[in-house]
Steps between C-alpha positions, in 0.01 A plus 500: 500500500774740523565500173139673417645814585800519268284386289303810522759769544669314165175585318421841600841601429479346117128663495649864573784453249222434245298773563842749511625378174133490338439852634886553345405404124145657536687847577735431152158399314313807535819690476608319179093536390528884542834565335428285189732190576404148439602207778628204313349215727736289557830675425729265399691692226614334164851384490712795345255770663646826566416475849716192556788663335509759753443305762789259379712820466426616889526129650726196441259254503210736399150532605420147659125552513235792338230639649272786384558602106333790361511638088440858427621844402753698741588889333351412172686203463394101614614346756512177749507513827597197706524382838752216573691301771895462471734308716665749741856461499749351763474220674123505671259389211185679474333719264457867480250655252562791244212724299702578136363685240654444149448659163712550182663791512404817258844522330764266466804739610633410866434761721802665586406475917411168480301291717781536786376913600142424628423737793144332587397176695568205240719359256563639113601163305592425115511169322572547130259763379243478776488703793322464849403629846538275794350596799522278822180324665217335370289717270207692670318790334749746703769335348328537141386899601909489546609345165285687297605846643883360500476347101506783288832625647652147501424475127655797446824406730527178317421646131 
């Protein structure tokens, strides 16, 4: 009998976690729904996708697992936006998760900054001639309100 308890506490913890993450998505839903983007359900993107490149580029094992994936237009130009799990580095295992953005740039002449002079929160990255925003944390629609004021001058850092 005293293993009705843990029994209990084991559930209600898993119930809470279901309703935070399902109140989670529904907050990048409407948010997606109200700034045109569409939520590719599941995300698992294609091999080749820009979005692994970058995440390749920023991790040595890349992402490990993908979460939320949404498809639509950033500064006049489309855009995915991705949220994905990568091995932290070091001994401990574990995961961490990332929010990157990723479009194709508007010219194909390096920026002469670079990706290395990036004075906000996040991480600038190139692979080949895409470009990207990574932003740490799972996405939320604070973290979208944030890439989509940050994007238009990342584009241009990375142009």
């Amino acid at each position: 009998m005293t293993w009705i308890p843990i029994v209990l506490v084991i559930a209600a913890v898993l119930a809470a976690g279901s309703v935070k993450e399902n109140f989670r998505v529904s907050g990048i839903e409407r948010w997606a729904r109200a700034k045109g983007f569409s939520r590719l359900v599941p995300f698992t993107p294609a091999a080749g996708a820009p979005v692994i490149a970058l995440a390749a580029r920023l991790h040595i094992r890349g992402a490990r697992l993908w979460g939320v994936g949404l498809e639509g237009m950033v500064d006049g130009s489309p855009c995915t936006i991705a949220e994905y799990a990568a091995t932290k580095p070091g001994p401990r295992s574990g995961d961490q998760w990332f929010t990157l953005v990723c479009w194709a740039p508007r010219s194909s002449t390096p920026s002469a900054e670079g990706p290395g002079t990036w004075p906000h929160e996040g991480e600038l990255v190139r692979a080949g001639h895409l470009s990207g925003l990574r932003l740490p944390g799972m996405m939320t629609a604070a973290t979208l309100d944030q890439v989509i004021k940050l994007t238009p001058e990342a584009r241009q850092r990375s142009a």
